[in-house]
PyMOL Python script that loads the backbone (N, CA, C, O; Angstrom):
from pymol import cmd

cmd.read_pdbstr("""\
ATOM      1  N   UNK A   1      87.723  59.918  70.728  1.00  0.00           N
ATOM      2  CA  UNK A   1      86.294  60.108  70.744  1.00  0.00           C
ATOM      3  C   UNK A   1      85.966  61.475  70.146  1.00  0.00           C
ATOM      4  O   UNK A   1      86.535  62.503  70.512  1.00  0.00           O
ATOM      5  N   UNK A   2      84.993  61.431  69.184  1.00  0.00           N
ATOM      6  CA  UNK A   2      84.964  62.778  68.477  1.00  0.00           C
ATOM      7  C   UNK A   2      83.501  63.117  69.129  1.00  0.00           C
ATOM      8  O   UNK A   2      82.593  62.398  69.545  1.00  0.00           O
ATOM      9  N   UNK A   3      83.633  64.176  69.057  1.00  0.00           N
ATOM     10  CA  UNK A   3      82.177  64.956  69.689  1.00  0.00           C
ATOM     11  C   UNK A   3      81.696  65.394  68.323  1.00  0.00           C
ATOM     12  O   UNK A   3      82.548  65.752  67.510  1.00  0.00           O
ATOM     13  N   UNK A   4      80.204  65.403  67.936  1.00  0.00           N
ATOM     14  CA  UNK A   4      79.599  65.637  67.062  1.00  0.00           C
ATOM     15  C   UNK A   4      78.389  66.912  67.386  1.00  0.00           C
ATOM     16  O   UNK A   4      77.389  66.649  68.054  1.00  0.00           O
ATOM     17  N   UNK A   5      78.633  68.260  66.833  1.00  0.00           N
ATOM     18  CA  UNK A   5      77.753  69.440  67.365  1.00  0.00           C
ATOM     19  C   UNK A   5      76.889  69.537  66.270  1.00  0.00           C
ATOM     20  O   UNK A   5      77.607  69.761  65.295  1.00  0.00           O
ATOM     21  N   UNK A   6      75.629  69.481  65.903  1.00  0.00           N
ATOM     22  CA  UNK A   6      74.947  70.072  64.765  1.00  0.00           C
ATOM     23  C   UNK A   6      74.228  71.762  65.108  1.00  0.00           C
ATOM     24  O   UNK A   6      73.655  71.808  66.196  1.00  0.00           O
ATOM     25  N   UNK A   7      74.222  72.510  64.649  1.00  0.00           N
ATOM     26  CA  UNK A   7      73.471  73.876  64.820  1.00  0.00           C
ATOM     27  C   UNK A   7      72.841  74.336  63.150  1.00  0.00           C
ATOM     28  O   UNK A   7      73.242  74.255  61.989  1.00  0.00           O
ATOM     29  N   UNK A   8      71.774  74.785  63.795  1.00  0.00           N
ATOM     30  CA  UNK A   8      71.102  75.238  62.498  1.00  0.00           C
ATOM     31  C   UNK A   8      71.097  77.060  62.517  1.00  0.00           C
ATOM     32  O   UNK A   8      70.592  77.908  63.252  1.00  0.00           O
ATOM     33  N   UNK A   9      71.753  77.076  61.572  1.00  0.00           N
ATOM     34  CA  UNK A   9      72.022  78.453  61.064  1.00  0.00           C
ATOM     35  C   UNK A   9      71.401  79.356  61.382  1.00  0.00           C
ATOM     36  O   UNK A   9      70.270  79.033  61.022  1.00  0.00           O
ATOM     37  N   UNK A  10      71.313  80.626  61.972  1.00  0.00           N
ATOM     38  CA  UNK A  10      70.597  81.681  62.720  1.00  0.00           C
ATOM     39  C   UNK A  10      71.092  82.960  62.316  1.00  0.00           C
ATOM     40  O   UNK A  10      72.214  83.353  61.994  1.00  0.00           O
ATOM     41  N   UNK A  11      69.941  83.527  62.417  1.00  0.00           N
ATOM     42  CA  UNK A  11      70.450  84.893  62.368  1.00  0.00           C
ATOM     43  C   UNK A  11      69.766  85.716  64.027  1.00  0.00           C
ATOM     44  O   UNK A  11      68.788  85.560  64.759  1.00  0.00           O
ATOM     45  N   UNK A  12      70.978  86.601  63.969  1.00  0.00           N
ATOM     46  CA  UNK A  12      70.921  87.080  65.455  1.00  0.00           C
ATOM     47  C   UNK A  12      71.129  88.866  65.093  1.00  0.00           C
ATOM     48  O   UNK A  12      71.932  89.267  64.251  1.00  0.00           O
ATOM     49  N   UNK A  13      70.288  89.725  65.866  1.00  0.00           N
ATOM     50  CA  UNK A  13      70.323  90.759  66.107  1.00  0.00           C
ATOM     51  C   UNK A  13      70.767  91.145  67.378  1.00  0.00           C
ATOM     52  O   UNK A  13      70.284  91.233  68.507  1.00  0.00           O
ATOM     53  N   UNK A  14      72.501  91.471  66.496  1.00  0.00           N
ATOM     54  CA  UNK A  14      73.096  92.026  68.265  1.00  0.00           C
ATOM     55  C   UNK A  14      72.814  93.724  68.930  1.00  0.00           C
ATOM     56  O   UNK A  14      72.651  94.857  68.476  1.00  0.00           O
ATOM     57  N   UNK A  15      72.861  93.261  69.845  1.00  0.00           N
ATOM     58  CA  UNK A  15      72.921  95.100  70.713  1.00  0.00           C
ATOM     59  C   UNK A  15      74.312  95.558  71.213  1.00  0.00           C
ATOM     60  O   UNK A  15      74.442  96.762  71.432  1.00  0.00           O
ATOM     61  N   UNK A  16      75.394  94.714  71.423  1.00  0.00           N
ATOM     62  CA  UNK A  16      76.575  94.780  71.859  1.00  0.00           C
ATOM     63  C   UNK A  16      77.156  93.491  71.532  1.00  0.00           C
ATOM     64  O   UNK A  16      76.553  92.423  71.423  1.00  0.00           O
ATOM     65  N   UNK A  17      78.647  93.757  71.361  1.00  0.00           N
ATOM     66  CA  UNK A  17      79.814  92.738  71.483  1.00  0.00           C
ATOM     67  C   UNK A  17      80.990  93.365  71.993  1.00  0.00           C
ATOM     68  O   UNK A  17      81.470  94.486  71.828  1.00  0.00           O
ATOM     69  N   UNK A  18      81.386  92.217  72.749  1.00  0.00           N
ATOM     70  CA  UNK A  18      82.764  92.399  73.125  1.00  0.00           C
ATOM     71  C   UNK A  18      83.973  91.128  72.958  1.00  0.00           C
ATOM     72  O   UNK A  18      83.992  89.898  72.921  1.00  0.00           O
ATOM     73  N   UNK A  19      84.803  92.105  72.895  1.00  0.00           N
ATOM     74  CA  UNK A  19      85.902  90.964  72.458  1.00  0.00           C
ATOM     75  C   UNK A  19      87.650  91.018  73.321  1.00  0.00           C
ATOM     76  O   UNK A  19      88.394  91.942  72.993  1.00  0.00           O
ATOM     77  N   UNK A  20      88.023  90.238  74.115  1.00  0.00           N
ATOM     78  CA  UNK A  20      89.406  89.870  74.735  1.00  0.00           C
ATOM     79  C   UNK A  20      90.243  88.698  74.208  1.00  0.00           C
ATOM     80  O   UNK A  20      89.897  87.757  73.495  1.00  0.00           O
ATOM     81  N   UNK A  21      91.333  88.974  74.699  1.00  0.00           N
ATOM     82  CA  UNK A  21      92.108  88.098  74.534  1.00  0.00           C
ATOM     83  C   UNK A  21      92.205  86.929  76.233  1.00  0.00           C
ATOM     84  O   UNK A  21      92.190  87.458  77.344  1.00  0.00           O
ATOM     85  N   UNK A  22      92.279  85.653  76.078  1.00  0.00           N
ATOM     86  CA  UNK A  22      92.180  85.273  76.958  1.00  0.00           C
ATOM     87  C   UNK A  22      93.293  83.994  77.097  1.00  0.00           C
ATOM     88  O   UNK A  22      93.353  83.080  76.275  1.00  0.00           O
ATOM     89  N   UNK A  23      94.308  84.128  78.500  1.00  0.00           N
ATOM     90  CA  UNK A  23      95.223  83.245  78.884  1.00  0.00           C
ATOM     91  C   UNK A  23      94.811  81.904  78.630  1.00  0.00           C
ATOM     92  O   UNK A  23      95.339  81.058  77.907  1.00  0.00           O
ATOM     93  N   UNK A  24      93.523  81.823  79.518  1.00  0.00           N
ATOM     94  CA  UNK A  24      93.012  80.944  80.422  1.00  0.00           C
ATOM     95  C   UNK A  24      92.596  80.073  79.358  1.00  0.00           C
ATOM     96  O   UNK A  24      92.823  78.867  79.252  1.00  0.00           O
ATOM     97  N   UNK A  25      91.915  80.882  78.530  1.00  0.00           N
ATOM     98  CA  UNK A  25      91.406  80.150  77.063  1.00  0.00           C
ATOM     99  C   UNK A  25      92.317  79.957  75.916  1.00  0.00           C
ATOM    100  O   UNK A  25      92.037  79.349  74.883  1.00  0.00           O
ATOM    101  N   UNK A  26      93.308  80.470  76.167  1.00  0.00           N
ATOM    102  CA  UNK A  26      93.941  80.399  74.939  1.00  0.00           C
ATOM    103  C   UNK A  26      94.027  81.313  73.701  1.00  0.00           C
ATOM    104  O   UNK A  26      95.055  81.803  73.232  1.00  0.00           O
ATOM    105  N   UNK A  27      93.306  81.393  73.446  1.00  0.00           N
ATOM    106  CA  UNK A  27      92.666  82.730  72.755  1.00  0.00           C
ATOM    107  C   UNK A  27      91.878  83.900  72.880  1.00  0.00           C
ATOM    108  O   UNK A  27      92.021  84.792  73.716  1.00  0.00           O
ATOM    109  N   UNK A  28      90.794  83.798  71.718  1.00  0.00           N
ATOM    110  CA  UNK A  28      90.328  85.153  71.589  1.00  0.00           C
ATOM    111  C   UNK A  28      88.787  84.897  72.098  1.00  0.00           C
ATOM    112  O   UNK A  28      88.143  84.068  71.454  1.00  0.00           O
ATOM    113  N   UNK A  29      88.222  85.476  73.083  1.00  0.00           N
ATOM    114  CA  UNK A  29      86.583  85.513  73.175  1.00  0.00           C
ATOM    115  C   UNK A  29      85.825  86.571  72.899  1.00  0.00           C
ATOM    116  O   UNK A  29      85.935  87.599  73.567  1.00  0.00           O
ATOM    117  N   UNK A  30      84.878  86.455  71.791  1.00  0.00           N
ATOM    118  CA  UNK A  30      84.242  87.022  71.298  1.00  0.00           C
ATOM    119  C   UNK A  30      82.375  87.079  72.174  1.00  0.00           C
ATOM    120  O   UNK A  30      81.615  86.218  72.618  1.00  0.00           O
ATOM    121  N   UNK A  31      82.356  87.777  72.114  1.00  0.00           N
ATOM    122  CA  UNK A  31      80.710  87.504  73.515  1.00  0.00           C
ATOM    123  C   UNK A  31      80.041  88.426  72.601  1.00  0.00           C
ATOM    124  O   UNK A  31      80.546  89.495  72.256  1.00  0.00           O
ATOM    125  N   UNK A  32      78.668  87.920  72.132  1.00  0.00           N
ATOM    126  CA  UNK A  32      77.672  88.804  71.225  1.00  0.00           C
ATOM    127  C   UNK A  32      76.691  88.712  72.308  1.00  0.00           C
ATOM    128  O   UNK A  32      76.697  87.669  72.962  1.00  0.00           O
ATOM    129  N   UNK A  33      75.539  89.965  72.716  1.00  0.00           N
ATOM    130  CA  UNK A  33      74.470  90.118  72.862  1.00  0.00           C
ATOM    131  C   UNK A  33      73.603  90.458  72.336  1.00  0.00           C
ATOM    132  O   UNK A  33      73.236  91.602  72.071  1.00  0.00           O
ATOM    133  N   UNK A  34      73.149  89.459  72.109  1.00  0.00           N
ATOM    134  CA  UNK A  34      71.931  89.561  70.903  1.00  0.00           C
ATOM    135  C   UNK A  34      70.743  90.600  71.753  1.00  0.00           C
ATOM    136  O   UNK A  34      70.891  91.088  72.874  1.00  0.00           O
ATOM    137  N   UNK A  35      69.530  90.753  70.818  1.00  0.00           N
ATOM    138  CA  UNK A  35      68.623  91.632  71.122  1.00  0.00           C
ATOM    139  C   UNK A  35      67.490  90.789  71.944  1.00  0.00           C
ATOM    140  O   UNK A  35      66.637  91.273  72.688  1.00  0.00           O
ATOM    141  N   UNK A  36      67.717  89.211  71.586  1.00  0.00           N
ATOM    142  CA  UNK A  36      66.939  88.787  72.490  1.00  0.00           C
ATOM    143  C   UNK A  36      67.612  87.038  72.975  1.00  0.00           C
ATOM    144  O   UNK A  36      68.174  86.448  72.053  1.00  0.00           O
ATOM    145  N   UNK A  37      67.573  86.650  73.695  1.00  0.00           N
ATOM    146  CA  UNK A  37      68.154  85.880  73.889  1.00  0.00           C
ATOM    147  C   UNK A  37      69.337  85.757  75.478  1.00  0.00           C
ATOM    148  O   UNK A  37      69.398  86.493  76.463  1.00  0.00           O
ATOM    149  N   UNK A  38      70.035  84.653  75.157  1.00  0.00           N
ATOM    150  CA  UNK A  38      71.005  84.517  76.384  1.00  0.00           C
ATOM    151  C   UNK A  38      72.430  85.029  75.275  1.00  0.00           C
ATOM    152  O   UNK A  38      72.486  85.187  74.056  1.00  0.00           O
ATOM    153  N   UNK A  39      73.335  85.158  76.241  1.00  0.00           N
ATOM    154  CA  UNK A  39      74.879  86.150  75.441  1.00  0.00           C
ATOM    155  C   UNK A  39      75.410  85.245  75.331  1.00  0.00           C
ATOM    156  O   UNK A  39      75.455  84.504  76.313  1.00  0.00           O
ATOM    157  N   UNK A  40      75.980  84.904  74.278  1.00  0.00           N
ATOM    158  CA  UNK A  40      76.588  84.040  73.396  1.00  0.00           C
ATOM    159  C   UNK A  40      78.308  84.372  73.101  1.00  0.00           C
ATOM    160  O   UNK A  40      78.829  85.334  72.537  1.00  0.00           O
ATOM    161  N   UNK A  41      78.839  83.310  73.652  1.00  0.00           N
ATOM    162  CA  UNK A  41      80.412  83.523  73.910  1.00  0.00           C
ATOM    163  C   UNK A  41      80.914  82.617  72.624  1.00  0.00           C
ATOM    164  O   UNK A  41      80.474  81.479  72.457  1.00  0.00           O
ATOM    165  N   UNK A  42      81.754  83.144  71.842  1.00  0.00           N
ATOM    166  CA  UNK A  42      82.631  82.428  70.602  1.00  0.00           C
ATOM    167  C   UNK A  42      83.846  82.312  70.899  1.00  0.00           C
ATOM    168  O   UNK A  42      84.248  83.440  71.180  1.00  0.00           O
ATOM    169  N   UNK A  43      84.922  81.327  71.023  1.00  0.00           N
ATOM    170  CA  UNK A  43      86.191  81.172  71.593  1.00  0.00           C
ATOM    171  C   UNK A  43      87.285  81.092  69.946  1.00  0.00           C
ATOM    172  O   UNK A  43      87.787  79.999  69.682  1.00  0.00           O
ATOM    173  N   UNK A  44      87.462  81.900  69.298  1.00  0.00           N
ATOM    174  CA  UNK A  44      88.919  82.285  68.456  1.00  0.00           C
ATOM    175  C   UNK A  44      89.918  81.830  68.813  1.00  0.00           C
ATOM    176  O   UNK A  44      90.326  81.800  69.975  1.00  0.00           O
ATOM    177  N   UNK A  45      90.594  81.298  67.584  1.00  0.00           N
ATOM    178  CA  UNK A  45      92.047  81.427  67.388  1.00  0.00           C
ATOM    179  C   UNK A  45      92.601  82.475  67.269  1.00  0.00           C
ATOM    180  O   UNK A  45      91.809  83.400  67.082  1.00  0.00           O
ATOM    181  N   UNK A  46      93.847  82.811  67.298  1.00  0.00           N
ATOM    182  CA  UNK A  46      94.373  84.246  66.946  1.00  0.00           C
ATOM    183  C   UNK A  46      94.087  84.373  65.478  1.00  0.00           C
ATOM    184  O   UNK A  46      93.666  85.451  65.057  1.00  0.00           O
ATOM    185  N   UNK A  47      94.348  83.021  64.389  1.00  0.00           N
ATOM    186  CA  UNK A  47      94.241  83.711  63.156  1.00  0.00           C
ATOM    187  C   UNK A  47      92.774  83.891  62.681  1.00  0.00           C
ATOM    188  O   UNK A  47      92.348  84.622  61.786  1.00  0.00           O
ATOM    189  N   UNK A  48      92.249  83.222  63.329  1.00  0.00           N
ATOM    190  CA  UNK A  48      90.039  82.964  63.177  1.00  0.00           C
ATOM    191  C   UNK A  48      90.028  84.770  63.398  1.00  0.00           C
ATOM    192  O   UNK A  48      89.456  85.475  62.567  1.00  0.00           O
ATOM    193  N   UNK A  49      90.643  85.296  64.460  1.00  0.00           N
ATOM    194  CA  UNK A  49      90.313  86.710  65.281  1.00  0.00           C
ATOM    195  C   UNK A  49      90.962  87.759  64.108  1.00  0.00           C
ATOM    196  O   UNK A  49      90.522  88.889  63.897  1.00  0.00           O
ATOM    197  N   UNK A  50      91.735  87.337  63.625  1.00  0.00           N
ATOM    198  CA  UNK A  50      92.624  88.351  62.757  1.00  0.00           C
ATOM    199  C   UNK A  50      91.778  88.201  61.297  1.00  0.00           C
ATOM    200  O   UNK A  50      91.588  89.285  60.745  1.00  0.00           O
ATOM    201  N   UNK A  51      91.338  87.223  60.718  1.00  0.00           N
ATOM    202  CA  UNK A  51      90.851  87.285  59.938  1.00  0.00           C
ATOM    203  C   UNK A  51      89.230  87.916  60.359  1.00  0.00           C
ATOM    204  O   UNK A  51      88.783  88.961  59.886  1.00  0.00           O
ATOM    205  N   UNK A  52      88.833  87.438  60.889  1.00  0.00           N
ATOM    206  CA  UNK A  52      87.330  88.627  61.219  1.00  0.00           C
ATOM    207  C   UNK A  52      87.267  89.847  61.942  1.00  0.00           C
ATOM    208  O   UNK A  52      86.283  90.483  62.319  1.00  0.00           O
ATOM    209  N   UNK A  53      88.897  90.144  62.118  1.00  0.00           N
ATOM    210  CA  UNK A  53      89.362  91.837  62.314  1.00  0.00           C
ATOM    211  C   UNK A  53      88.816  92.516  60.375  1.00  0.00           C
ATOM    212  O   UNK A  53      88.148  93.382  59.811  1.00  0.00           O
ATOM    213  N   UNK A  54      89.605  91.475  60.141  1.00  0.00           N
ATOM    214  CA  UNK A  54      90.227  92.134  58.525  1.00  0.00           C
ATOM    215  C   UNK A  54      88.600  91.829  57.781  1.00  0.00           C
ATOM    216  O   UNK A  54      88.678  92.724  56.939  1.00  0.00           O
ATOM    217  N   UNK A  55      87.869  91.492  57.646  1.00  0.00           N
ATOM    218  CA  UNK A  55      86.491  90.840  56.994  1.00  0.00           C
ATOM    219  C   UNK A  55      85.242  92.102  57.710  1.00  0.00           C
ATOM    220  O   UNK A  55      84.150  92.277  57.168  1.00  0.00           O
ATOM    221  N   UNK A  56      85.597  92.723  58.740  1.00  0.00           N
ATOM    222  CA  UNK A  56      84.699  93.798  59.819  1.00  0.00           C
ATOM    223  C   UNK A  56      85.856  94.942  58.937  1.00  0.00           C
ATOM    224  O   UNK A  56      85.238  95.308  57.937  1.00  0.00           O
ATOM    225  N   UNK A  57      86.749  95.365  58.948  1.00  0.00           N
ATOM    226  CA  UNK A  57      87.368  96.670  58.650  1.00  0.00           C
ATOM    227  C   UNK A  57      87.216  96.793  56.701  1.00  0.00           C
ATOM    228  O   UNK A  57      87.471  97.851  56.126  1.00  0.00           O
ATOM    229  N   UNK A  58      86.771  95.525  55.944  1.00  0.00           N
ATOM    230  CA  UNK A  58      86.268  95.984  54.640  1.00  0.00           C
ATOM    231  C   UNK A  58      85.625  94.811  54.277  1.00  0.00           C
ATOM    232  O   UNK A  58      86.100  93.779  53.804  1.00  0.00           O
ATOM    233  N   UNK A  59      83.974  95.232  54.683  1.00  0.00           N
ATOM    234  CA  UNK A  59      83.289  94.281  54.322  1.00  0.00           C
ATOM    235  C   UNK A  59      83.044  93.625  52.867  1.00  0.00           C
ATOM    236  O   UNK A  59      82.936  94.497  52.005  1.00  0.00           O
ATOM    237  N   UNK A  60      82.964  92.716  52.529  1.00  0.00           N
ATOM    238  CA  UNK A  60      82.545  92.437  50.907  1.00  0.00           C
ATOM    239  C   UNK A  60      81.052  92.849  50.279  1.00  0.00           C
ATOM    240  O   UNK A  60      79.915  92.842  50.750  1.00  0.00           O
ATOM    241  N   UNK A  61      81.503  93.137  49.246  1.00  0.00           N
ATOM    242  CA  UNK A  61      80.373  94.156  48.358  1.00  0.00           C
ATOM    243  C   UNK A  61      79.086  93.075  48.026  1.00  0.00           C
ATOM    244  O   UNK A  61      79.031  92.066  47.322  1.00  0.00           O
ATOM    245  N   UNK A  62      78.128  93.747  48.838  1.00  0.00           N
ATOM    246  CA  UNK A  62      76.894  93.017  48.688  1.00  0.00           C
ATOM    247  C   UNK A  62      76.439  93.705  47.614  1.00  0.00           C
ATOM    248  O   UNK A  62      76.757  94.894  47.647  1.00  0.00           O
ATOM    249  N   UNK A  63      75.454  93.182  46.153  1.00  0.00           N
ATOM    250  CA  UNK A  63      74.839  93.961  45.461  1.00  0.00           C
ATOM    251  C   UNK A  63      73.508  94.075  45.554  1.00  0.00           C
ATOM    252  O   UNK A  63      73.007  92.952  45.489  1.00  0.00           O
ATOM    253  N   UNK A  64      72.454  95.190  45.716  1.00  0.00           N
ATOM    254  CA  UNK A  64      71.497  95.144  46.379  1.00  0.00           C
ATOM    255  C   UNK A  64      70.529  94.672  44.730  1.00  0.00           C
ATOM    256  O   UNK A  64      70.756  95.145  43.616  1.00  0.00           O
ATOM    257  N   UNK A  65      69.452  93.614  45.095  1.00  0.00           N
ATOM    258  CA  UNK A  65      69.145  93.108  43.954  1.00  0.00           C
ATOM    259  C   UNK A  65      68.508  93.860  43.096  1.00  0.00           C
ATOM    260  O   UNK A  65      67.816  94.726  43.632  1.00  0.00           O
ATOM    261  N   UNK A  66      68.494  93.836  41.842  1.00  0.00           N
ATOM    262  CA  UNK A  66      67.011  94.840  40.963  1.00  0.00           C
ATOM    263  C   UNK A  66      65.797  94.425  40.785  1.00  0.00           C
ATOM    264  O   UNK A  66      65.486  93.234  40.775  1.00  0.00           O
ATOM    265  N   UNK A  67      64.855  95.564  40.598  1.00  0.00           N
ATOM    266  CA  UNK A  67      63.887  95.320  40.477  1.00  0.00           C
ATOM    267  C   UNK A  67      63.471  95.457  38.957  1.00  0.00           C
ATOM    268  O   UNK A  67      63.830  96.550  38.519  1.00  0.00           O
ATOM    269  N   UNK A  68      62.847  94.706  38.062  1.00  0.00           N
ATOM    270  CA  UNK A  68      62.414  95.216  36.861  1.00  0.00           C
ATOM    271  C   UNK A  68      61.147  95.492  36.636  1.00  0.00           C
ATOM    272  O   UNK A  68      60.799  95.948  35.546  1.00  0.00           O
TER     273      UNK A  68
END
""", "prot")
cmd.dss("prot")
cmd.show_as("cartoon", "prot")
cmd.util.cbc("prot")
cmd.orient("prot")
């Protein structure tokens, strides 16, 4: 039986995050508190966690657009 989730894309203004490693879960929990809202828990793999270590320590080059 497959479970089917749809979410529509958001943008969130956080005030804090925190992040553990967890037995119980298996992995990695990521908990954002947004600026408004309820706190929002993300459950990682180790490599999901390692790769958005490495993606946060050198972000990719946004180019800010021109104006003519």
């Amino acid at each position: 039986m497959a479970i089917e989730i749809k979410m529509e894309k958001q943008v969130l203004a956080i005030d804090k995050w925190e992040v553990a490693m967890s037995e119980a879960v298996g992995g990695v929990v990521l908990i954002l508190y947004p600026a408004e809202g309820d706190v929002v828990p993300i459950i990682l793999k180790p490599g999901q966690a390692t790769r958005l270590g490495h993606d946060l320590q050198s972000p990719r080059f946004i180019p800010k657009p021109s104006i003519q």
